[in-house]
N, CA, C and O atoms as a GROMACS GRO file, in nm:
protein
  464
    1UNK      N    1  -0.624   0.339   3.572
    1UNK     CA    2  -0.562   0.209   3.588
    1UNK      C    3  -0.466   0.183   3.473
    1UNK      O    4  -0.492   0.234   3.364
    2UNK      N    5  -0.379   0.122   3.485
    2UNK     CA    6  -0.273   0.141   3.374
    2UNK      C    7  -0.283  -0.009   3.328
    2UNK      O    8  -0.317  -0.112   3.387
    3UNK      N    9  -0.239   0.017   3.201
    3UNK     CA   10  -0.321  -0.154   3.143
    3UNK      C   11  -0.278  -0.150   2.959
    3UNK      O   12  -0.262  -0.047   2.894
    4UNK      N   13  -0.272  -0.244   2.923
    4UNK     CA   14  -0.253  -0.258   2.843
    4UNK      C   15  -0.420  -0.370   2.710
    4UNK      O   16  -0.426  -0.491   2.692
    5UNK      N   17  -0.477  -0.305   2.676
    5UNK     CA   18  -0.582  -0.356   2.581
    5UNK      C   19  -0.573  -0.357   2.448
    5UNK      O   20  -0.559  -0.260   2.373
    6UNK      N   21  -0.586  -0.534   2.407
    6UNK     CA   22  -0.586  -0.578   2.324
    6UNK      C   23  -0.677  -0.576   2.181
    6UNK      O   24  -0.784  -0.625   2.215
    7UNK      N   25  -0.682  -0.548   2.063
    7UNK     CA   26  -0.794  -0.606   2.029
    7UNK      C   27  -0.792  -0.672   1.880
    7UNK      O   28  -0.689  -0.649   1.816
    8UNK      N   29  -0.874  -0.738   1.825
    8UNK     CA   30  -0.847  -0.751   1.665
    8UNK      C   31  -0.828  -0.921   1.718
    8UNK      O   32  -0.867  -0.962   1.828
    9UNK      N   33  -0.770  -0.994   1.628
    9UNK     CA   34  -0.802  -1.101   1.594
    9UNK      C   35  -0.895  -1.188   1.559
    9UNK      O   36  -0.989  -1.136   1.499
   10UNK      N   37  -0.903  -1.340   1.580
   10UNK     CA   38  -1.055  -1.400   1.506
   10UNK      C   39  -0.988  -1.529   1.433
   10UNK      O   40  -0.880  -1.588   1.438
   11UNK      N   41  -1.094  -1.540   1.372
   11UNK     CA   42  -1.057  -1.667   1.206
   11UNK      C   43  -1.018  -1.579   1.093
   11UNK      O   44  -1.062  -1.468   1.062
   12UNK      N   45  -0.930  -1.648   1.040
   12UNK     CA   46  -0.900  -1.610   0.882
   12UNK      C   47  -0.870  -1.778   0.788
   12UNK      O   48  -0.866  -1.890   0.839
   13UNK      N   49  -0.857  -1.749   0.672
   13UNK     CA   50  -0.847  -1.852   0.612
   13UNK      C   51  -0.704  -1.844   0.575
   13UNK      O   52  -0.658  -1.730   0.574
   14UNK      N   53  -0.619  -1.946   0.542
   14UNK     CA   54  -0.484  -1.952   0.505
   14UNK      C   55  -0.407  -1.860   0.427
   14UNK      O   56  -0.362  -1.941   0.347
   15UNK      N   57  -0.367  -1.769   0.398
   15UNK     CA   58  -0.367  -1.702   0.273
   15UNK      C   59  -0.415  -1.547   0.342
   15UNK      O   60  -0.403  -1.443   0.277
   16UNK      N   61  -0.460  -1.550   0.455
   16UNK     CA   62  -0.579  -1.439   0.463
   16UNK      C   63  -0.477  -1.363   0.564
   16UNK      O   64  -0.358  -1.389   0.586
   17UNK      N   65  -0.566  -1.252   0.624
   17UNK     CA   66  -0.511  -1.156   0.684
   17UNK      C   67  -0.562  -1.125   0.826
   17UNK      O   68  -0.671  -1.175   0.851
   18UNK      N   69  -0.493  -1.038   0.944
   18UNK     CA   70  -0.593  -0.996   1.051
   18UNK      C   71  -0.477  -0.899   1.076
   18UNK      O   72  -0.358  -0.898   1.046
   19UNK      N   73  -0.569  -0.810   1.151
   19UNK     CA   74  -0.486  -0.682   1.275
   19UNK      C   75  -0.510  -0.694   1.390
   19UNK      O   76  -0.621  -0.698   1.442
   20UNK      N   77  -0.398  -0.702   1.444
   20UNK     CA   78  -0.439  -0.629   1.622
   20UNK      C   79  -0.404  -0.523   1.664
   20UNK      O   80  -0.305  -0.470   1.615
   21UNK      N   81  -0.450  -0.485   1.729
   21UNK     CA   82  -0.396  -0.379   1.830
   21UNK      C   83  -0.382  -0.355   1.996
   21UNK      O   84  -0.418  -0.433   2.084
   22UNK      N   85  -0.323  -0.233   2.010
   22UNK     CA   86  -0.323  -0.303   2.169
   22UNK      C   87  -0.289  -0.145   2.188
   22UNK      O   88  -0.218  -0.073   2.117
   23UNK      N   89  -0.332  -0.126   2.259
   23UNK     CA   90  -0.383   0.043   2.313
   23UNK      C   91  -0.306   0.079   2.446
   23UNK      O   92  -0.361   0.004   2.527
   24UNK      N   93  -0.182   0.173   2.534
   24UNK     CA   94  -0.175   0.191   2.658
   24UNK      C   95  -0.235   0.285   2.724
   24UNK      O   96  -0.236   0.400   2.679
   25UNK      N   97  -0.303   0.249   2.855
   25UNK     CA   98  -0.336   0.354   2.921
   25UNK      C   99  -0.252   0.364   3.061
   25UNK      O  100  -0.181   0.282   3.119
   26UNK      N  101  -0.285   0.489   3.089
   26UNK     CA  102  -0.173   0.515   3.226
   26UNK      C  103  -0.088   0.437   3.227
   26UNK      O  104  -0.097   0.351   3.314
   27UNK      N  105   0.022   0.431   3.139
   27UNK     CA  106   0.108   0.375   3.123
   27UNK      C  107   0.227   0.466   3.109
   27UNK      O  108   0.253   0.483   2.990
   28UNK      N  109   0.317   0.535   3.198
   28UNK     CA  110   0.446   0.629   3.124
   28UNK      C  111   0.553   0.539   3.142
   28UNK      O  112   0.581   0.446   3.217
   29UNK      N  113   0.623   0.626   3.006
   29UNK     CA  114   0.783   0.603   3.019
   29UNK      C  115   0.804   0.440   2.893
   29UNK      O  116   0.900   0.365   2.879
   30UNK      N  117   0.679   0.440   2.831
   30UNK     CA  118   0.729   0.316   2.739
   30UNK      C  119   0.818   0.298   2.659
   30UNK      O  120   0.783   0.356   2.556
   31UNK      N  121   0.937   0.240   2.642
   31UNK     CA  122   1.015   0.226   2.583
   31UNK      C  123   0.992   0.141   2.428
   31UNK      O  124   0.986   0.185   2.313
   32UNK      N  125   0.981  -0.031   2.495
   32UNK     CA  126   0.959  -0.122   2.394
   32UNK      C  127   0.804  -0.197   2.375
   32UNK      O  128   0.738  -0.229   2.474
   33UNK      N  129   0.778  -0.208   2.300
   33UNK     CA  130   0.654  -0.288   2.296
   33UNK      C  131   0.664  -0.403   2.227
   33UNK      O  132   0.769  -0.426   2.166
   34UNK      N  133   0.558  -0.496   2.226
   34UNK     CA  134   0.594  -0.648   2.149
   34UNK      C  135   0.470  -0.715   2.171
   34UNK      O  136   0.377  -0.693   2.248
   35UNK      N  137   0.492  -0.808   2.078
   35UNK     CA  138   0.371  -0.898   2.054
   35UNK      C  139   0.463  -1.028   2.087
   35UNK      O  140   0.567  -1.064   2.031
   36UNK      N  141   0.406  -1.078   2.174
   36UNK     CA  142   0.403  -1.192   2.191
   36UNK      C  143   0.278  -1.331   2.156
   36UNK      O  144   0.157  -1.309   2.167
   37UNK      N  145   0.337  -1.482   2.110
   37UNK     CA  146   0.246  -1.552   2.111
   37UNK      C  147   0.236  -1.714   2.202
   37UNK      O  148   0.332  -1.759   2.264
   38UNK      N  149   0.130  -1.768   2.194
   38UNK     CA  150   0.164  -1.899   2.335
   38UNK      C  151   0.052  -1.975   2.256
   38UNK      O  152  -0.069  -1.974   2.233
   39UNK      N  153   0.164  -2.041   2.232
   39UNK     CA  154   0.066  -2.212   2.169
   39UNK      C  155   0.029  -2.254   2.331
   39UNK      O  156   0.056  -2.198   2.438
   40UNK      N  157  -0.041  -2.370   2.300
   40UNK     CA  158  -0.142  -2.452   2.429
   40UNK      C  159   0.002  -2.566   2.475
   40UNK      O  160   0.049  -2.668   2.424
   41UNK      N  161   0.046  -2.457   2.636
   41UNK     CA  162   0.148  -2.610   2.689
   41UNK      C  163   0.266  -2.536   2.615
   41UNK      O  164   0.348  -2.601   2.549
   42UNK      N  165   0.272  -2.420   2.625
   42UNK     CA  166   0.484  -2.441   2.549
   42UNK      C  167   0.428  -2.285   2.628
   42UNK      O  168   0.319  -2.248   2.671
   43UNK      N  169   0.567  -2.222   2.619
   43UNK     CA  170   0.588  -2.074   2.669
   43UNK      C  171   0.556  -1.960   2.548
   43UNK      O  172   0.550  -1.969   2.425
   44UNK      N  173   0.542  -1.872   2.622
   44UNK     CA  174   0.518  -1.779   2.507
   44UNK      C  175   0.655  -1.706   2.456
   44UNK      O  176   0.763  -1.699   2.515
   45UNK      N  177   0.614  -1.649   2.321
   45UNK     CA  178   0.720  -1.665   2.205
   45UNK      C  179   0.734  -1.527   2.145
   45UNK      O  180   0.627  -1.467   2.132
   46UNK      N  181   0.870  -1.449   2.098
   46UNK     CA  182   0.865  -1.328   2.111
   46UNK      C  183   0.791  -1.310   1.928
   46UNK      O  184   0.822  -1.406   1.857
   47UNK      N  185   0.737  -1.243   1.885
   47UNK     CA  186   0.684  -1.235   1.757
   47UNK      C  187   0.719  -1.117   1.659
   47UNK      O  188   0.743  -1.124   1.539
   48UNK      N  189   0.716  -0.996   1.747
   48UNK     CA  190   0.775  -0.903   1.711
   48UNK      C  191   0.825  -0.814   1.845
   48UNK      O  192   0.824  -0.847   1.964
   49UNK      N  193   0.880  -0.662   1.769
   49UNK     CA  194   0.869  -0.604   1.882
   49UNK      C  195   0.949  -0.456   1.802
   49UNK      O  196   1.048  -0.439   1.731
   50UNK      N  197   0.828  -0.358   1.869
   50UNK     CA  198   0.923  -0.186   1.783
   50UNK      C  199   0.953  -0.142   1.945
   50UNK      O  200   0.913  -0.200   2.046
   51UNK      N  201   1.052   0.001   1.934
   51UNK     CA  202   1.087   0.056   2.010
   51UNK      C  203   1.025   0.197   2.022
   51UNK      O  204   0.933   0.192   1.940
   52UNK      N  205   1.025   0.327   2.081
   52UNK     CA  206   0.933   0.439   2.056
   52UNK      C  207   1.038   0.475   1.922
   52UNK      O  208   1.008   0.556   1.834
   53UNK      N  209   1.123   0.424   1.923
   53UNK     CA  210   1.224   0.545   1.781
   53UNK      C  211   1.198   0.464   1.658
   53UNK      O  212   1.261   0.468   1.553
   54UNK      N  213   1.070   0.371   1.696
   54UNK     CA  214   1.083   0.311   1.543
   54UNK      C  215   1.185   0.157   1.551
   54UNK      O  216   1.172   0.092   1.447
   55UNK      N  217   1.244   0.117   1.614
   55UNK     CA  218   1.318   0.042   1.561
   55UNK      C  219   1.255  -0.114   1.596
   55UNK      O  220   1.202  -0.154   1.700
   56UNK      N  221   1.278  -0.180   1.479
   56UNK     CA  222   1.204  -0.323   1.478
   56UNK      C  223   1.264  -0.458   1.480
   56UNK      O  224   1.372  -0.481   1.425
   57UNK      N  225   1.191  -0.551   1.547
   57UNK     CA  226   1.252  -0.671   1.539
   57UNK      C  227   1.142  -0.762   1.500
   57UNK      O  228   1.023  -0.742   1.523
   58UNK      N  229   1.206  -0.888   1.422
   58UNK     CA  230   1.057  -0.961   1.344
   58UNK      C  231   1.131  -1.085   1.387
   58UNK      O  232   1.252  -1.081   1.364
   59UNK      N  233   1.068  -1.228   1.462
   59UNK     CA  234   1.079  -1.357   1.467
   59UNK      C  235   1.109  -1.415   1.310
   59UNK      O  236   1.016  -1.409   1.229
   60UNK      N  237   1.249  -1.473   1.266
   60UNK     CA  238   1.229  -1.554   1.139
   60UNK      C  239   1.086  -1.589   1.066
   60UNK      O  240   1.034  -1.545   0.964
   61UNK      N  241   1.035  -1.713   1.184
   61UNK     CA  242   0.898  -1.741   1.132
   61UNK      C  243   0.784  -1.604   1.040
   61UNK      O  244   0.705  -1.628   0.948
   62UNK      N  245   0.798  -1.532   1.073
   62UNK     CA  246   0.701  -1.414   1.047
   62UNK      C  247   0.798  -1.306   0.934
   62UNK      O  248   0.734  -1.266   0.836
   63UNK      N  249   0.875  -1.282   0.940
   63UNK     CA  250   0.942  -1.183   0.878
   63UNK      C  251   0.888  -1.213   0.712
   63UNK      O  252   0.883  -1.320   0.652
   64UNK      N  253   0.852  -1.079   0.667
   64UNK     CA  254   0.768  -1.068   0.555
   64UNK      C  255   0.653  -1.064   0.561
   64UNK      O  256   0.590  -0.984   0.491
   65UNK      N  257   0.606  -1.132   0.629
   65UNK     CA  258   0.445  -1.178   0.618
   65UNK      C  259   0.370  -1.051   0.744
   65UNK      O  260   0.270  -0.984   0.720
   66UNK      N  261   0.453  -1.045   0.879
   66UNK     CA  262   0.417  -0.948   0.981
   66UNK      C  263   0.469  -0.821   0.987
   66UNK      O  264   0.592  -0.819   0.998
   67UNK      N  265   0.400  -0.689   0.983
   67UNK     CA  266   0.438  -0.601   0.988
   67UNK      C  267   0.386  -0.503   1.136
   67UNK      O  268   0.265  -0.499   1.157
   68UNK      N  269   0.458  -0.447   1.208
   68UNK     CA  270   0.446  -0.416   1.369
   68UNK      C  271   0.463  -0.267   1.338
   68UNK      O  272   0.558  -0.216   1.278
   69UNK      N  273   0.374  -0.216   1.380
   69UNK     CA  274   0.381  -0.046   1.405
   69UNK      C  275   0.330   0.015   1.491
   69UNK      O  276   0.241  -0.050   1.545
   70UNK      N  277   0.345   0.116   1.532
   70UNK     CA  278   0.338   0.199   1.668
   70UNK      C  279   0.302   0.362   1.621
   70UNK      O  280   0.340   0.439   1.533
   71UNK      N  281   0.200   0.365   1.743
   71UNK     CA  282   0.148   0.557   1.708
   71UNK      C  283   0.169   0.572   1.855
   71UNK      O  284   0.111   0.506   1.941
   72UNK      N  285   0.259   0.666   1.877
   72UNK     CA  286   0.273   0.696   2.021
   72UNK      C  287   0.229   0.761   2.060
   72UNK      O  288   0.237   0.776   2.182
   73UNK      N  289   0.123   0.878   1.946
   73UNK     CA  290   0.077   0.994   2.023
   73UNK      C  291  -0.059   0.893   2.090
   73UNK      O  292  -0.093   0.893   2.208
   74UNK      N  293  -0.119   0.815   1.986
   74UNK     CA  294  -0.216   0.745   1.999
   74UNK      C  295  -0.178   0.639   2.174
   74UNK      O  296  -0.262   0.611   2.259
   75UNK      N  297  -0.032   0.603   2.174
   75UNK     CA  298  -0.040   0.513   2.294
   75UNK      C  299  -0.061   0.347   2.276
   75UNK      O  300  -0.072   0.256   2.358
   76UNK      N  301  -0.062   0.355   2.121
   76UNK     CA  302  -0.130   0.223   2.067
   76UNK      C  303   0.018   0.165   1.975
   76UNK      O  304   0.107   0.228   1.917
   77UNK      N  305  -0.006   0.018   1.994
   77UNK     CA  306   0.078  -0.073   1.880
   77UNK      C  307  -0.012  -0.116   1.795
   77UNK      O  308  -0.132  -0.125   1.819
   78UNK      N  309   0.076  -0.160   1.632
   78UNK     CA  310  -0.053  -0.282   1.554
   78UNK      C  311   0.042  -0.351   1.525
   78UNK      O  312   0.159  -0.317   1.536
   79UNK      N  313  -0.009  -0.487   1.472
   79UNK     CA  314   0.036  -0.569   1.426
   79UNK      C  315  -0.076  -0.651   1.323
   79UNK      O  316  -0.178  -0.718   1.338
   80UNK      N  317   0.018  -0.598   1.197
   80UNK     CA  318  -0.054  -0.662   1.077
   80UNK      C  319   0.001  -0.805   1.026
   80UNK      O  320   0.120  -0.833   1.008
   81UNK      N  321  -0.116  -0.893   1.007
   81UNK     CA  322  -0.073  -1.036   0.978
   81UNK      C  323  -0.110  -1.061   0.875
   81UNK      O  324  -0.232  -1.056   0.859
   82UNK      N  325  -0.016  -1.103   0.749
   82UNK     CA  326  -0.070  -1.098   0.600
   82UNK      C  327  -0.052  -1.248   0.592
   82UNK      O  328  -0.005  -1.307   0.690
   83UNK      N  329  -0.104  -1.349   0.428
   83UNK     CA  330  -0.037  -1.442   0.437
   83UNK      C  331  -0.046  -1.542   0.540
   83UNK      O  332   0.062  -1.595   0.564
   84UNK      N  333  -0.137  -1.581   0.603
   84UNK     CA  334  -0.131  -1.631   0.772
   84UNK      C  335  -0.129  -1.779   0.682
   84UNK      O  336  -0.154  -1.815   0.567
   85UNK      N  337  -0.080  -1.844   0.822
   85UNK     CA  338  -0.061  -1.983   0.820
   85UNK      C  339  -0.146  -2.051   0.935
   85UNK      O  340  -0.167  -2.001   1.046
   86UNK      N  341  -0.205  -2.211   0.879
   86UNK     CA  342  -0.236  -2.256   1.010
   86UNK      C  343  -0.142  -2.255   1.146
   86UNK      O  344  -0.198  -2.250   1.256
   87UNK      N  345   0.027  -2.261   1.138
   87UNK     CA  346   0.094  -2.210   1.282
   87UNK      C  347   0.093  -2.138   1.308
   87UNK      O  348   0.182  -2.127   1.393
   88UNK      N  349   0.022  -2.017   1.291
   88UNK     CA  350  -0.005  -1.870   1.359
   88UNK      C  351  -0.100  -1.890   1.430
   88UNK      O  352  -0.101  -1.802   1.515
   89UNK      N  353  -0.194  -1.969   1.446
   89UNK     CA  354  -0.252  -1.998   1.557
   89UNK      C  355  -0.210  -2.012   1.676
   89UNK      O  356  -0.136  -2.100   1.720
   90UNK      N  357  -0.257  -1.928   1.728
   90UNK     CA  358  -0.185  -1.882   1.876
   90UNK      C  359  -0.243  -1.816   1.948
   90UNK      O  360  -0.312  -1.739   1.882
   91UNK      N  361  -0.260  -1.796   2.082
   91UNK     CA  362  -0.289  -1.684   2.175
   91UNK      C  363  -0.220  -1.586   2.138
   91UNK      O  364  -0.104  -1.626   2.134
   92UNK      N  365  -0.227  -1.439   2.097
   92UNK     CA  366  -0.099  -1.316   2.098
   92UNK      C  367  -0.151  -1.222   2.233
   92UNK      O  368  -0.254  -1.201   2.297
   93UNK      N  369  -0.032  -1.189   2.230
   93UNK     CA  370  -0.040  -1.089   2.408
   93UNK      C  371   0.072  -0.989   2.365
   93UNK      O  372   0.174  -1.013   2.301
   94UNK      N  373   0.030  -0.884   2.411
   94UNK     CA  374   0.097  -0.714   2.367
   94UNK      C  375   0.201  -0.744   2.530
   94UNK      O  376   0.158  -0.819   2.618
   95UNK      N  377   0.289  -0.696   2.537
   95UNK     CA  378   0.357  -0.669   2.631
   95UNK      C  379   0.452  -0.518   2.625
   95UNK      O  380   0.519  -0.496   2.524
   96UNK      N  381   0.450  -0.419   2.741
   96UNK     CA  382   0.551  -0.304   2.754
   96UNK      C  383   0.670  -0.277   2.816
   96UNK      O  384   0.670  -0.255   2.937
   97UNK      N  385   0.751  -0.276   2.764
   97UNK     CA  386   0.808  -0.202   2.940
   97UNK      C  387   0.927  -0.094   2.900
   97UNK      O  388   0.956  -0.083   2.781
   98UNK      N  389   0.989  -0.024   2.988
   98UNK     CA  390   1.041   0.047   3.000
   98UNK      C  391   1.207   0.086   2.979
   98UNK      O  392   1.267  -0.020   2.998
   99UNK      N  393   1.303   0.193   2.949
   99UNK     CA  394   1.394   0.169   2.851
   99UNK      C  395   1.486   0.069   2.958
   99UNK      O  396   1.552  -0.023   2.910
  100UNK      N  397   1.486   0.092   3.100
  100UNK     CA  398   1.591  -0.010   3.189
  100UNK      C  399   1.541  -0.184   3.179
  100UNK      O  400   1.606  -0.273   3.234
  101UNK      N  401   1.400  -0.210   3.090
  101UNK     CA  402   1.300  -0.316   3.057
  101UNK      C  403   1.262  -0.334   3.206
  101UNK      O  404   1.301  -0.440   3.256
  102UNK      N  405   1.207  -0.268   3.268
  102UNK     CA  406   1.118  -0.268   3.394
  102UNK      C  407   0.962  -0.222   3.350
  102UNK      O  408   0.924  -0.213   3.233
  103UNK      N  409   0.884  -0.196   3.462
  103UNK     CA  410   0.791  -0.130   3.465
  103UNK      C  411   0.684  -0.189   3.316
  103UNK      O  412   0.625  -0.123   3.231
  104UNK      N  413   0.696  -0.351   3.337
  104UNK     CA  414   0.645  -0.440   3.233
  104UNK      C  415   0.510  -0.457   3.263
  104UNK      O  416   0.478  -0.462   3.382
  105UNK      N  417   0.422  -0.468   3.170
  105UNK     CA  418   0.280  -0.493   3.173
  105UNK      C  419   0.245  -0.586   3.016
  105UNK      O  420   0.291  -0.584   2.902
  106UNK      N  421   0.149  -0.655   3.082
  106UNK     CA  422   0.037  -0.764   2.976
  106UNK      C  423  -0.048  -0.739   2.875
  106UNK      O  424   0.022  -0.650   2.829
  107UNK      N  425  -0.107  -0.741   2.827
  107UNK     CA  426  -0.256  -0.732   2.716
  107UNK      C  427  -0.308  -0.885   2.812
  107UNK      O  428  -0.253  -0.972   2.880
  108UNK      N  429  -0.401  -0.859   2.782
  108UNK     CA  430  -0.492  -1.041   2.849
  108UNK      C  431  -0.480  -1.108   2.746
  108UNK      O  432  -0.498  -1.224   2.784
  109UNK      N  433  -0.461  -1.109   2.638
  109UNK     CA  434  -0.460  -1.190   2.512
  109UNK      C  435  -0.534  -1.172   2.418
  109UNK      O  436  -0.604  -1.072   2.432
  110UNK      N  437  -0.550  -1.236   2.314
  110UNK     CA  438  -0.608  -1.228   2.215
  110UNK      C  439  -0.644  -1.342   2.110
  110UNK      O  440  -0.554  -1.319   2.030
  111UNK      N  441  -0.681  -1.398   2.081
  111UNK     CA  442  -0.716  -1.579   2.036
  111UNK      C  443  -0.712  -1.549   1.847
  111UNK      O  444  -0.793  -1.506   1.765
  112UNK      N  445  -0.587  -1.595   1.841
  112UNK     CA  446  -0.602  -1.585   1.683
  112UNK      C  447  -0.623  -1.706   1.624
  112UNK      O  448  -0.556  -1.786   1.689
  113UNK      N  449  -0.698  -1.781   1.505
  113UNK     CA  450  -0.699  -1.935   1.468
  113UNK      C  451  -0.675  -1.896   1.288
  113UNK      O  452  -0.750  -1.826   1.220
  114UNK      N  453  -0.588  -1.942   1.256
  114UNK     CA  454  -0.583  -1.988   1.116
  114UNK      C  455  -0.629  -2.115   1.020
  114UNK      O  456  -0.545  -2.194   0.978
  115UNK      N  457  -0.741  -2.125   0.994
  115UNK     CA  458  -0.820  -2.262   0.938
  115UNK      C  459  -0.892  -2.271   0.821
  115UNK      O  460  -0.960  -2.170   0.804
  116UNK      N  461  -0.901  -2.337   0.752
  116UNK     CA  462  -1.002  -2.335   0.619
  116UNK      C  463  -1.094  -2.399   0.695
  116UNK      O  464  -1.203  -2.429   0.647
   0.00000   0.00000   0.00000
């Protein structure tokens, strides 16, 4: 079944840190990958996003603080969150797709909360 699985997140405290990851299976031909996030009631929001050659894009909000990497033999993305803020609280969702950006698939999400 081809799918995209999420994992990592949780509580951290302000200041603090988390990883996710997000794993593909039966998935060919991935081009781009990305993390996306969705506050409660607004759309979801691009956060990052690498390409298979390495190449990266970081949302203002995050740049510095998020770092996005990819093992392709593995099939897997991460995304490291340093520095977190209470607005990083968010749902994050892995998304793929392909170099024509077709052949797109989900993560189910992942519940991140930033709180003292």
């Amino acid at each position: 079944q081809a799918q995209l699985v999420e994992s990592g997140g949780g509580l951290a405290q302000p200041g603090g840190s988390l990883g996710l990851s997000c794993a593909a299976s039966g998935i060919s031909r991935i081009y781009v990958m990305a993390w996306y996030r969705q506050y409660p009631e607004t759309q979801r929001e691009l956060v990052a996003s690498i390409t298979n050659g390495g190449n990266t894009y970081y949302a203002d909000s995050v740049k510095g603080r998020f770092t996005i990497t990819r093992d392709n033999f593995r099939h897997t993305m991460y995304l490291q969150m340093e520095n977190l803020k209470p607005e990083d609280t968010a749902v994050y969702y892995c998304r793929s797709v392909d170099e024509y950006g077709r052949n797109e698939f989900w993560g189910q999400g992942t519940q991140v909360t930033v709180s003292s």
